[in-house]
N, C-alpha and C positions, 0 to 999 in steps of 0.2 A: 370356922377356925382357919380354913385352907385360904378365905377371901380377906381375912384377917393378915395373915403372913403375905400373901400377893401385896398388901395395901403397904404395908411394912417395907418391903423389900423395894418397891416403887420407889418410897419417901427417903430410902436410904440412899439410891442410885441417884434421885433427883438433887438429893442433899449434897451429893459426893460431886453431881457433875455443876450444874446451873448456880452462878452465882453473879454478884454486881458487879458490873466492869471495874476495873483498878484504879483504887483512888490516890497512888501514889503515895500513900504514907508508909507502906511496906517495904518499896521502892527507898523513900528517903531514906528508913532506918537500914537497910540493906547498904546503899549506898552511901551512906552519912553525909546526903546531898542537902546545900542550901544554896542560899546566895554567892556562896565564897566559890562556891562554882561557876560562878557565869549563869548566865541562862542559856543556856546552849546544849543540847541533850545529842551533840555530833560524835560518833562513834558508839551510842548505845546502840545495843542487840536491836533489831528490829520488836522482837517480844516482851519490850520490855519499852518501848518508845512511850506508851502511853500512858503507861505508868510515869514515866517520867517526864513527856506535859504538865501532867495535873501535879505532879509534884513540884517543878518549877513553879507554873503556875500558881499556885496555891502558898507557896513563899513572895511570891509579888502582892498575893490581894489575899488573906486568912480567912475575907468572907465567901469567895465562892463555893458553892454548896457541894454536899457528899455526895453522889451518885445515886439515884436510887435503883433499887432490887426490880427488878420486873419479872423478876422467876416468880412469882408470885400472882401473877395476872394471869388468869385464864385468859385462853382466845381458842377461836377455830379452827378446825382443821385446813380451810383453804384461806388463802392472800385475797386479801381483796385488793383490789390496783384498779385508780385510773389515772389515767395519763393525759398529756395535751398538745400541743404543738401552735407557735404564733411566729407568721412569717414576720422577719423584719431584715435590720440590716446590720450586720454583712451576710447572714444565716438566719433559716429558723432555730428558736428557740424548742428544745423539748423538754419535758417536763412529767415527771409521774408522784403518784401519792399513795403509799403502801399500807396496809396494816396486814402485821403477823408474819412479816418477813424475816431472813433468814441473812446473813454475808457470809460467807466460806469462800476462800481461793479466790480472792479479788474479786469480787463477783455476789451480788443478790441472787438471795436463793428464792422463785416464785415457788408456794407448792399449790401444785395443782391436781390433787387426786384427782378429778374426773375429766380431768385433759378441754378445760373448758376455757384456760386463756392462752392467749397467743394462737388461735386458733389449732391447739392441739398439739402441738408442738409440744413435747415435755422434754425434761434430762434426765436421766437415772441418775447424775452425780451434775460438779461446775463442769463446762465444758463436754460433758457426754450425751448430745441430744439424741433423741431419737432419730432414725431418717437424714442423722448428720443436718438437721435446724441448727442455725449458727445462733448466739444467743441472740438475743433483742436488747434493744437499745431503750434505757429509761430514762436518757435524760444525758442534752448533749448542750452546752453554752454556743449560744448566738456567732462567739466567736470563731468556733471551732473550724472556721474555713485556713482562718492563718496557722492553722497546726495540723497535719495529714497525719499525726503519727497515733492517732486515735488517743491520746493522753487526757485530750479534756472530754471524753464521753464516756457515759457510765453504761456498763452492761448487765444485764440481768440471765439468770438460767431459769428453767421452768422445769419443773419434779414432781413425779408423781407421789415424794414420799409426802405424808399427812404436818402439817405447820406440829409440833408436838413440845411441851418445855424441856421435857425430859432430855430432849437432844440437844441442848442450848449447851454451850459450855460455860455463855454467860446472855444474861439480857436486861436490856435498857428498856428503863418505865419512862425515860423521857420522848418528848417527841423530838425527831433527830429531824436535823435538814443537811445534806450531803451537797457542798455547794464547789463547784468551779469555776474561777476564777482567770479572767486573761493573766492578769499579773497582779501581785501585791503593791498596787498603785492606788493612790488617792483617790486620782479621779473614777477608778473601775470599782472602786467601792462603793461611792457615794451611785455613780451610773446603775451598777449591776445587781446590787448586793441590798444596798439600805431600803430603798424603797419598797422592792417587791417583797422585801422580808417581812416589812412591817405590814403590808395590806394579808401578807401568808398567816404573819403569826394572831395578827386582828380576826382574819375571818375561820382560821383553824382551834382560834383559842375563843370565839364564840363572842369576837366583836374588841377587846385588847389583849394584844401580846401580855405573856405569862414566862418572861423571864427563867421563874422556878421552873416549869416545865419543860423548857427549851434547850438539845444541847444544838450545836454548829460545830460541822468537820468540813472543812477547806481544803483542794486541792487548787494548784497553779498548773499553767498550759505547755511548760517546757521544764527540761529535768535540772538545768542549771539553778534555776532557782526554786524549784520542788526541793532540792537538796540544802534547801536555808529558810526554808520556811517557816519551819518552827519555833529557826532563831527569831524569824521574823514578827511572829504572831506575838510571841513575849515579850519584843521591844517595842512594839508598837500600840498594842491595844492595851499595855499596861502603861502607856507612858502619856505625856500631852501630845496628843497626837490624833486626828478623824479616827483613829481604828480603835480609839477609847470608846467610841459610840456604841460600837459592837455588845458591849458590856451593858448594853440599855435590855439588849434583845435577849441575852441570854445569862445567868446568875452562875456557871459552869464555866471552868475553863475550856478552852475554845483550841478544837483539836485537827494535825492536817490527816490527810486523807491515807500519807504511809503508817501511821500510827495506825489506823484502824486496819490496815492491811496486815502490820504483823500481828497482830493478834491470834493464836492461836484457837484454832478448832474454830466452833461454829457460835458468829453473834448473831442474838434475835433481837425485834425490834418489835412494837407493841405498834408504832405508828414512825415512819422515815420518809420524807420528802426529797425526790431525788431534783435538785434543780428548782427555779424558781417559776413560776407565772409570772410572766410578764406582759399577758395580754390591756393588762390595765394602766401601764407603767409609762409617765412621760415621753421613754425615750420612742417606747414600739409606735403610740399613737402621735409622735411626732414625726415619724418615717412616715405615717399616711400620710398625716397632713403636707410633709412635704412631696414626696412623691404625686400627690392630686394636687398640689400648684403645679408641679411640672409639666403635668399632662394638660392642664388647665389655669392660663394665668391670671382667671381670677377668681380662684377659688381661696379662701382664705390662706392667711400666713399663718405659717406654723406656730407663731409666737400668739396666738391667736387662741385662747384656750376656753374650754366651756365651763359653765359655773362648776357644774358637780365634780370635774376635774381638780379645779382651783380649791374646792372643798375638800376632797380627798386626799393634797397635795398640802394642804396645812397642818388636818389632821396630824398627818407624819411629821410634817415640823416638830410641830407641836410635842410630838410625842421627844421628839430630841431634844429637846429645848427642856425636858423636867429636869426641877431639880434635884438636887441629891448628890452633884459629881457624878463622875464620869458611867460607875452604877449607880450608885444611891439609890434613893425612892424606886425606881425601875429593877431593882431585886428585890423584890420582897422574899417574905415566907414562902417555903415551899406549898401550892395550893389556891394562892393568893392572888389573883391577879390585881397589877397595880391601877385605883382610878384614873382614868384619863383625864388630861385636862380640857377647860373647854378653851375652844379656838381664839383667836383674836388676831382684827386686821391691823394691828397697832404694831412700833417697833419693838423690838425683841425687850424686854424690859431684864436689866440685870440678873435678877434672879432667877430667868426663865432661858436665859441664851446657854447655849450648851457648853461644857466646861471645859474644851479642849483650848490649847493657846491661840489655834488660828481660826478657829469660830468666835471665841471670841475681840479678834482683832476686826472682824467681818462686821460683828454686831453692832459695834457703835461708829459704822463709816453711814453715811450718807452717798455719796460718789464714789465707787472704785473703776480705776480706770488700771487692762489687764489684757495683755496679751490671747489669743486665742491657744488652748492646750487643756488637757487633759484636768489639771488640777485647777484650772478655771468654773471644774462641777462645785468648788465649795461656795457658789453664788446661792447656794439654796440659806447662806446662815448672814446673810444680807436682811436688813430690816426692811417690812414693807413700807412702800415709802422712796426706798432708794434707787437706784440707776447706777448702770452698766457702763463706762465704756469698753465696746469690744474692739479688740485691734486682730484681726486674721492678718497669717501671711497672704500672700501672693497663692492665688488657685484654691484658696479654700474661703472663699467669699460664700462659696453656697454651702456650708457647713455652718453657718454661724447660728443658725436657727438651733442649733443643741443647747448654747447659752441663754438665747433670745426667750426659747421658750422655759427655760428654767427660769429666767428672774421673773416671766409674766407669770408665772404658777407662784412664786415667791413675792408677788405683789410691789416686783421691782419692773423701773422703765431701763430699755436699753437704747443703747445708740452705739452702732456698728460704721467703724472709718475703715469702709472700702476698699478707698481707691489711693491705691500705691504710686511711687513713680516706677515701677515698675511695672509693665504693659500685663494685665489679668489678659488671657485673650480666649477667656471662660472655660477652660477645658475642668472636665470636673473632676475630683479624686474617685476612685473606683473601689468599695472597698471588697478589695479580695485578694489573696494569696499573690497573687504575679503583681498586683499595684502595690502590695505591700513593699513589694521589691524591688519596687522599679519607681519611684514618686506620685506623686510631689516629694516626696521628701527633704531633695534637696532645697527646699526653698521652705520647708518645717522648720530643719535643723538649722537653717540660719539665719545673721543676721539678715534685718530687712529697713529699709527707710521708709519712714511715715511721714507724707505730706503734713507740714506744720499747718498749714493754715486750714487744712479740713481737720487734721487733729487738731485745733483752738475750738473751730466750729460745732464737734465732737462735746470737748467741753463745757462750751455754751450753751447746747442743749441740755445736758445731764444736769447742769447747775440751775436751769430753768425749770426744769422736772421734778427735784427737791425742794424747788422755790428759793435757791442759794442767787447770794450777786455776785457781781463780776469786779473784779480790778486787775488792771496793768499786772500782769508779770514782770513781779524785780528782775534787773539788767542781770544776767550771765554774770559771776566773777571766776575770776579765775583760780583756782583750786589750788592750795600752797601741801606741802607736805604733811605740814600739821594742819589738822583739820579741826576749829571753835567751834563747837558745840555750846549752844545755849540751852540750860531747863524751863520748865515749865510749861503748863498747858495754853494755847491762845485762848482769848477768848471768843465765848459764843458767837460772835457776830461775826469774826475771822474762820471759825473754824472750815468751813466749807469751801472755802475761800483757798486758806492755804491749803487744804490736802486734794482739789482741783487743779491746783496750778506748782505743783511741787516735782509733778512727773515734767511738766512745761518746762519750767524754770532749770531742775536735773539736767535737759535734756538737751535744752540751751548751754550749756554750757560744757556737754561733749561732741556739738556738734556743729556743721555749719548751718546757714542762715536760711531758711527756706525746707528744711529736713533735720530728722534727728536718728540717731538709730537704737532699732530695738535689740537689743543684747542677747543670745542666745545663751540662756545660765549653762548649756553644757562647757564653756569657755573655764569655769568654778572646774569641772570635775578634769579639764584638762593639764592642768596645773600638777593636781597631786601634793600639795604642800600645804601649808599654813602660810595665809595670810597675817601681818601685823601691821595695823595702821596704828600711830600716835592721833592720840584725841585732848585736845587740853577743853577739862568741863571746869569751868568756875576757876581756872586759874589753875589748874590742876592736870599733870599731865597719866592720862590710862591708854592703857593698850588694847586696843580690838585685838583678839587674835581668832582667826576665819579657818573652818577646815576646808581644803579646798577636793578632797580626796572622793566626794562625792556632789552629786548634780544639787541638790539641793541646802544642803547643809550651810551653807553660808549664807542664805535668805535669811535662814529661823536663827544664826547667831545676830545677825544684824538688827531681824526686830529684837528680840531678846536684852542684845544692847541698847538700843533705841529707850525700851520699856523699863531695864535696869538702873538708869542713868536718868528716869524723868525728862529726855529731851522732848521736845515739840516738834511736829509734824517738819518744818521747814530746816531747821538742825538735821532732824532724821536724813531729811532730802540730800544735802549737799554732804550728809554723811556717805549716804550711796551713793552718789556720782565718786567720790575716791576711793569707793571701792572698787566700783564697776572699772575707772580709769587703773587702778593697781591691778586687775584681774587681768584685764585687756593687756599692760603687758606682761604678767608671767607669762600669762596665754602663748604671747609671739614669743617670748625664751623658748618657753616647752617645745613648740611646733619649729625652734630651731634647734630641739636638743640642749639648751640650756636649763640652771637650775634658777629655782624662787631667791630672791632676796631673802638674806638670813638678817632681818632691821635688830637683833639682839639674840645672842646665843644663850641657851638655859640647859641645867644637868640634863635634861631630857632632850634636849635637841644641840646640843655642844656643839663649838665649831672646834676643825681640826687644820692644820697647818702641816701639811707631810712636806718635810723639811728634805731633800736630794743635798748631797756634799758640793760644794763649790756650784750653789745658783743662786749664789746673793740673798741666802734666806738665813742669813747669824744677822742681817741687818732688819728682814724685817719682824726677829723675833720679837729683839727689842719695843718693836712699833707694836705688838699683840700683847706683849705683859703692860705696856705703857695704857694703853687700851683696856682693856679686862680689869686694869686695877682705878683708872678712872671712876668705871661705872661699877663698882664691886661685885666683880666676876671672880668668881672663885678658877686658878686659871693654874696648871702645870708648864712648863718651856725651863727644860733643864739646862743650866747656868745661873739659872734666877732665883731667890728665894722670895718670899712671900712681900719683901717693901721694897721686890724691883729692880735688887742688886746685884749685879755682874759677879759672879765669882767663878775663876779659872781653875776649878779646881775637881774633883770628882765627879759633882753633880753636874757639870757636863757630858759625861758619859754614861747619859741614862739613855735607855734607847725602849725602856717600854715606861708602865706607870707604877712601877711598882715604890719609888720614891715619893710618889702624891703624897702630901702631907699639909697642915694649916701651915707649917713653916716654909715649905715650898710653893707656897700661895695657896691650896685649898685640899682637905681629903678628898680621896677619891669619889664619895657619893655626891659631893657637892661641885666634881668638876664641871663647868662650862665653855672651857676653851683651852686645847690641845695645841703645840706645838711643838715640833722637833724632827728629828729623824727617826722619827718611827717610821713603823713599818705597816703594810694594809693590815687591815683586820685590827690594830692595836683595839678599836673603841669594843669588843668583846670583853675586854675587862674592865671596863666604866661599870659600875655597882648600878648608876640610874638611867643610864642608855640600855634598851632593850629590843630596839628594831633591828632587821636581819641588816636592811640597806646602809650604808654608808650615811655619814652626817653630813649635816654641809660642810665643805671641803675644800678649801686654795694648796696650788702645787704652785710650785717655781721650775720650771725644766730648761735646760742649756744645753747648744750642741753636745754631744759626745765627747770630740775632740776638743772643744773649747773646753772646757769642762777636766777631762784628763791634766789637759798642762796645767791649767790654774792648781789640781790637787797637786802634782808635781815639785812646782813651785813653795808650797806649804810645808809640803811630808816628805819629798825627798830632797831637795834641794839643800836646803839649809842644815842636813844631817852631815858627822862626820867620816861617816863609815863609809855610804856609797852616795853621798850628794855633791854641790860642788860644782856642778856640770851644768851647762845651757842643755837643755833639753835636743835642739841641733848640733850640738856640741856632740852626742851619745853616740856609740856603736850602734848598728840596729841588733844586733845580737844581744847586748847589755839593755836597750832599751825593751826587745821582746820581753828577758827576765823577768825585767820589772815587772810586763803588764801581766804574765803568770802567778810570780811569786809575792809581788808584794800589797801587804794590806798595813794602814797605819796601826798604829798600838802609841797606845796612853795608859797607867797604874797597869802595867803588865797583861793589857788585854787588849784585845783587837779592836780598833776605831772605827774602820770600814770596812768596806769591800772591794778595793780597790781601783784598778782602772779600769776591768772591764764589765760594760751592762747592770752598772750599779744600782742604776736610776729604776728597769726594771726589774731587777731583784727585789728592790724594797718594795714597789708594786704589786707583784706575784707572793711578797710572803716569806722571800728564799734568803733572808739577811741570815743566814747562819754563822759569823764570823762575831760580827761588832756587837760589843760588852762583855765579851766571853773571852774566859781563860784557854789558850793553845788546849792544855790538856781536856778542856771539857768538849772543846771543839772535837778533838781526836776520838774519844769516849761517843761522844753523838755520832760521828761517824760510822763507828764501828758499829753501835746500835741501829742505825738507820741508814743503809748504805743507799738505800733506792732514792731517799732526799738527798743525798747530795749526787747519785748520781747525774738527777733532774738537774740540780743547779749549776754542772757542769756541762751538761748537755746545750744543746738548741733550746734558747728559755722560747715560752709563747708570748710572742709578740701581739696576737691578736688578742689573749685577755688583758696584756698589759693594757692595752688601745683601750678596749671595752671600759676597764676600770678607770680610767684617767676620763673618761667623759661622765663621769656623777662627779667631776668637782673642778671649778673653775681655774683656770689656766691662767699663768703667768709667764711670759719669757726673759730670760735673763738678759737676751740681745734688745728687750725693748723694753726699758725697764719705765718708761714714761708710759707706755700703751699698759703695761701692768697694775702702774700705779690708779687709773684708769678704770680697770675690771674691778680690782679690788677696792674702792671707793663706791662703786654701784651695788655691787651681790652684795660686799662686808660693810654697810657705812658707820657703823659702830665704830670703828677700826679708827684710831686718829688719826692727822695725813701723817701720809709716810714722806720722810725728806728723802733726799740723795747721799747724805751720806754712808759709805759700806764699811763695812768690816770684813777682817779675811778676806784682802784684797789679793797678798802677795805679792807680787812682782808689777803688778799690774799695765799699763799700758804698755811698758819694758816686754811681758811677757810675746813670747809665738802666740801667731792665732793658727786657727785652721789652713789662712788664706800665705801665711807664711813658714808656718813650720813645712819641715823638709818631706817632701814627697813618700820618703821610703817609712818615714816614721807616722804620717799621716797615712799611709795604708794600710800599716799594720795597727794602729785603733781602731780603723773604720772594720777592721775584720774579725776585732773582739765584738763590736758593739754593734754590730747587726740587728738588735733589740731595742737597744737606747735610740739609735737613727732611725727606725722603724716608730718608735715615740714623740721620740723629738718632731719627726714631720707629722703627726697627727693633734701634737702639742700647738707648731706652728699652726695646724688648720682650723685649729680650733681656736685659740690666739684671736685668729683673723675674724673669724663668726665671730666670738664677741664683741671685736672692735665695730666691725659692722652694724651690730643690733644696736650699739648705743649710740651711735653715727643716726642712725634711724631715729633714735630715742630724741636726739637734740642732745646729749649727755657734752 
């Protein structure tokens, strides 16, 4: 009876404690989480992260599998653990393989009652060894020399207490593999991750990977991006994308390394793989082979591979290449392992090429000709059959054998072009921590010129290698703004033909005679903007529009495009050279502080016209309603109603959006194009504008003083009460008044801001006058004494500055150079003629150069702000005129 109640009391504690890791449906209904949330799990509890993986996860894909229980698995009382270690480069690789382990406190728990691994060394808890034994280390990534801050090694503890389920709080029947990663990069996937997974999960799973039993938890080498990881893991591996592959290896969603940190109390593990083997792996036995040619030059070339290698290395193809999508067939049943397929030296045959967009763009090339870089590892989804060319920068000649031998393993030929006009004078990249730091780099990150005539040579091989012929590259044309796109596929006998000589032809015609250059895509992420090229297909005019806010983003809308539109390879071509040529110059704007071309403003990206009093902009409103109603822009610029008609009358005096209307040219959610005297910030209340930054933006700015007398002339002049007077005409006393007391008023409310610092008020925010009744003004006051004390005070000159450089500049003294800037950034815009409105007095009037000394001093010491603007306006002015001087404009 007594053993009876002990048995009991067990199965109740064990019941109470040990159960299945969280499969996030508890989580969903807690959180009444789906899709409408994002996939983004930023700012969950730590304890709760992983639940809310699998719960993301499992809204993107409903078949990956439930967790299974492994409290239910007996094991023994000690870990069994072996481990391994494979020198390579830039570090050795380490490696260990667990059963019946434990993680608590960041950290594997080894138990080793009888103190018999790690040579005795044990911990009574994580972190509390005996004799002060620091833990040991299970398993550290190759790369880990470019990171000292121990992030990408895994640590283990070793205890004498017994492996036990009872003390699980939870435990996985899967087998785990615990992987770190340099970065969440293309090519460090395909390099680090894919291969040795599969030869792991083949020879652990008894000859093929078993998906069902497989889970994978990810860490990255630095914390900036450990902190987006997981957005990462969701947008990628569920999307077209290499990291859909993933989904071959494992039927689970795929978890990072802080989720399984915040898990509370103690995870067991039936069997966990810290890190990968890589002793078998392309890259490690490619370091031999090269480092034994360097010792020895003629010992074979690394591209140089042995059969059972070339055997092993298809397998794995192979195994990508099933079909089913991105999981499909490669998830089975849980239990199941999926049939492998058998090998074949034939090209990837449609049904067999793996499902991602840019494996398959790979699969039916014959020639790809590609820059030396990291995401050049996707030569593994290349048909055998095919060829390489590789293009290295300058000093990394002796790296190319990374590529070389991947397309020999991939049953492709290469051809590697050298030699630069720029002197190689062999010095070799070093990889380690301080070369990291110190270059090549500089000659990575940039552009580079390739000898034409070994790059032709380049492709004459390649095309010989496939068995392709050769023809003339069509002449260079010159590239118009709109860019004729033709459909259709070439045919057969062309095909080789044109997608050899498309990079030529390209490349001809962005550069000169004898060189061509190769583009550095970081050029895309320095922009920050949308790209919009016009495309006429078939007669028909579409818009590319290009994110440029990231390094690669604008490749994959390009093919996308290309694929979308049925254009043919040689269209495609001359399609990228006008991209490449519009990137190139945002590029030099950005790197001069200028902004992207706005070729068409939309609700979501609006242009705005911040309209300053007396700077010649009531003339070019007219020119933006004229504009915007051309191309049916749904468009606000108060004095105008919706068919572009002048009227003098209230709806002049709107100064935010709160009149947008279909009758005022367009509601507010369908606004595309702003203009008036508003004020910063107005586009906060656009309904379908939702970025923090500014939109694209034209100002008009005029001296200060120039500027005062012209409003002078309008608003007080011509009045009976205190006008009348030539402005030199004025007492200085009568004239200081003014600049105090007076602001215009129209329908019984305030028009401006008067004469002084107007221009940076409405900049900074501080328009608290214009459209407002005296008495609400007085009311606000009272309510809010500290804003207007600001607005009376010393305004900041230096944010006004700041903010006036996100939107392109116009000056009122140069209204030809204006018209200029805004024909380049805005070309949507119709021309603007010379005629003005609200001129005033005009040529009649004082300027700066003639109004009387005592009165031109006492503006210049209201407007301390504005003339502080004005010459940053002017400087900026100039840099424009300059960059389009440069352009040829």
């Amino acid at each position: 009876m007594r053993a009876l109640v002990v048995a009991l009391v067990a199965h109740a504690c064990r019941a109470q404690r040990c159960r299945a890791p969280p499969d996030g449906a508890a989580f969903a209904r807690a959180a009444r989480w789906s899709l409408q949330n994002g996939t983004s799990c930023f700012g969950v509890a730590p304890r709760d992260l992983w639940a809310c993986e699998e719960a993301v996860q499992r809204a993107l894909d409903p078949t990956n599998l439930p967790p299974e229980d492994g409290c239910a698995v007996a094991g023994p009382k000690t870990t069994a653990l072996r481990t391994g270690s494979r020198d390579t480069v830039p570090n050795a690789q380490t490696w260990s393989s667990l059963r019946w382990a434990s993680y608590e406190g960041r950290a594997f728990v080894v138990h080793d009652p009888a103190a018999g691994l790690f040579r005795g060394a044990v911990c009574d808890a994580p972190g509390a060894c005996r004799d002060g034994a620091p833990p040991r280390i299970l398993g550290a990534s190759k790369w880990g020399l470019f990171w000292h801050d121990g992030a990408d090694a895994t640590a283990a503890a070793a205890t004498a207490e017994p492996y036990e389920r009872r003390r699980c709080d939870r435990a996985f029947g899967e087998r785990t593999y615990v992987l770190n990663i340099l970065t969440w990069q293309v090519g460090h996937l395909i390099l680090d991750i894919l291969e040795p997974l599969y030869h792991a999960l083949a020879r652990d799973g008894g000859g093929a990977p078993d998906p069902a039993r497989t889970r994978l938890i990810f860490d990255v080498a630095n914390e900036d991006e450990r902190a987006v990881l997981g957005d990462n893991i969701a947008r990628t591996v569920y999307g077209e994308t290499p990291y859909a592959l993933l989904r071959r290896f494992t039927a689970h969603p795929i978890h990072t390394r802080a989720a399984l940190d915040g898990l509370e109390g103690r995870s067991c593990f039936a069997a966990v793989h810290v890190e990968l083997d890589v002793a078998e792996s392309y890259y490690a036995l490619g370091h031999d082979a090269a480092a034994a040619r360097a010792a020895d030059p003629g010992a074979p070339h690394p591209r140089a591979v042995a059969p059972e290698e070339r055997s092993r290395y298809r397998a794995f193809r192979d195994f990508l290449a099933r079909r089913g999508g991105a999981g499909g067939a490669a998830r089975g049943r849980r239990g199941r392992a999926p049939t492998p397929r058998a090998s074949t030296s034939s090209p990837w045959p449609s049904r067999s090429c793996p499902s991602t967009s840019s494996a398959r763009a790979l699969c039916a090339l014959r020639v790809l000709v590609a820059q030396y870089g990291s995401a050049l590892h996707n030569v593994i989804f290349l048909p055998p059959g095919a060829a390489v060319v590789l293009l290295p920068m300058p000093k990394w000649c002796g790296e190319a054998w990374h590529f070389e031998r991947q397309a020999a393993l991939s049953g492709a030929s290469s051809v590697t072009v050298w030699r630069w006009r720029w002197p190689d004078d062999g010095a070799r990249f070093r990889w380690a921590h301080r070369a990291w730091l110190q270059g090549p780099w500089a000659t990575k990150d940039a552009d580079f010129a390739v000898d034409a005539d070994r790059f032709d040579a380049g492709v004459a091989a390649a095309l010989g290698a496939v068995g392709g012929r050769r023809r003339a590259p069509p002449s260079p044309r010159t590239m118009k703004t709109s860019v004729a796109a033709r459909r259709g596929r070439p045919s057969r006998r062309r095909a080789s033909t044109r997608r050899a000589h498309r990079a030529r032809a390209a490349a001809g015609a962005a550069a000169g005679a004898g060189t061509f250059e190769v583009r550095d895509w970081r050029l895309f992420a320095e922009t920050c903007d949308v790209l919009e090229v016009p495309v006429q297909i078939d007669g028909r005019p579409v818009v590319l529009a290009g994110t440029l806010g990231h390094a690669t983003a604008l490749q994959g809308e390009l093919s996308a495009f290309c694929g979308e539109h049925a254009l043919n390879p040689a269209a495609c071509a001359a399609l990228d050279v006008e991209v490449r040529r519009r990137v190139a110059r945002l590029a030099a704007a950005k790197r001069r502080g200028l902004p992207a071309v706005q070729r068409l403003p939309t609700a979501r990206r609006p242009f705005l016209f911040l309209h300053h009093e007396k700077t010649a902009g009531s003339s070019l409103r007219r020119h933006v309603v004229d504009a915007a109603r051309a191309r049916g822009l749904a468009f606000y610029v108060p004095c105008y109603d919706a068919a572009g008609t002048y009227w003098e009358d209230y709806r002049c005096y709107a100064f935010d959006v709160a009149n947008a209307s279909a009758a005022n040219g367009g509601p507010n959610a369908e606004l595309a194009v702003l203009a008036g005297h508003f004020e910063w910030g107005v586009w906060d209340d656009l309904e379908s504008y939702d970025a923090a930054a500014p939109p694209p933006c034209f100002t008009m700015v005029r001296h200060p003083v120039d500027r005062a007398v012209s409003l002078y002339y309008e608003r007080v002049y011509q009045r009976d009460d205190i006008g009348g007077a030539r402005v030199n005409d004025l007492p200085l006393g009568e004239f200081e008044w003014l600049l105090r007391a007076f602001k215009g008023s129209a329908f019984s409310r305030y028009r401006d801001e008067g004469f002084c610092d107007a221009m940076c008020k409405n900049t900074l925010g501080l328009s608290l006058h214009r459209g407002r009744l005296p008495e609400d003004v007085d009311a606000r006051r009272a309510a809010e004494p500290a804003l207007f004390a600001a607005y009376e005070a010393d305004l900041d000159a230096g944010l006004a500055v700041d903010r006036l450089r996100h939107c392109v500049v116009g000056l009122q003294d140069d209204w030809a150079g204006s018209k200029r800037s805004l024909a380049h950034w805005f070309p949507w815009i119709a021309s603007v003629d010379d005629a003005r409105r609200n001129a005033g007095l005009g040529a009649a009037a004082e300027t700066r150069d003639t109004l009387r000394p005592d009165l031109r001093a006492a503006l210049e010491a209201c407007n301390a702000c504005d003339l502080a603007l004005y010459d940053a306006a002017a400087e900026r002015h100039a840099a424009q005129l300059r960059y389009l001087d440069g352009l040829g404009s």
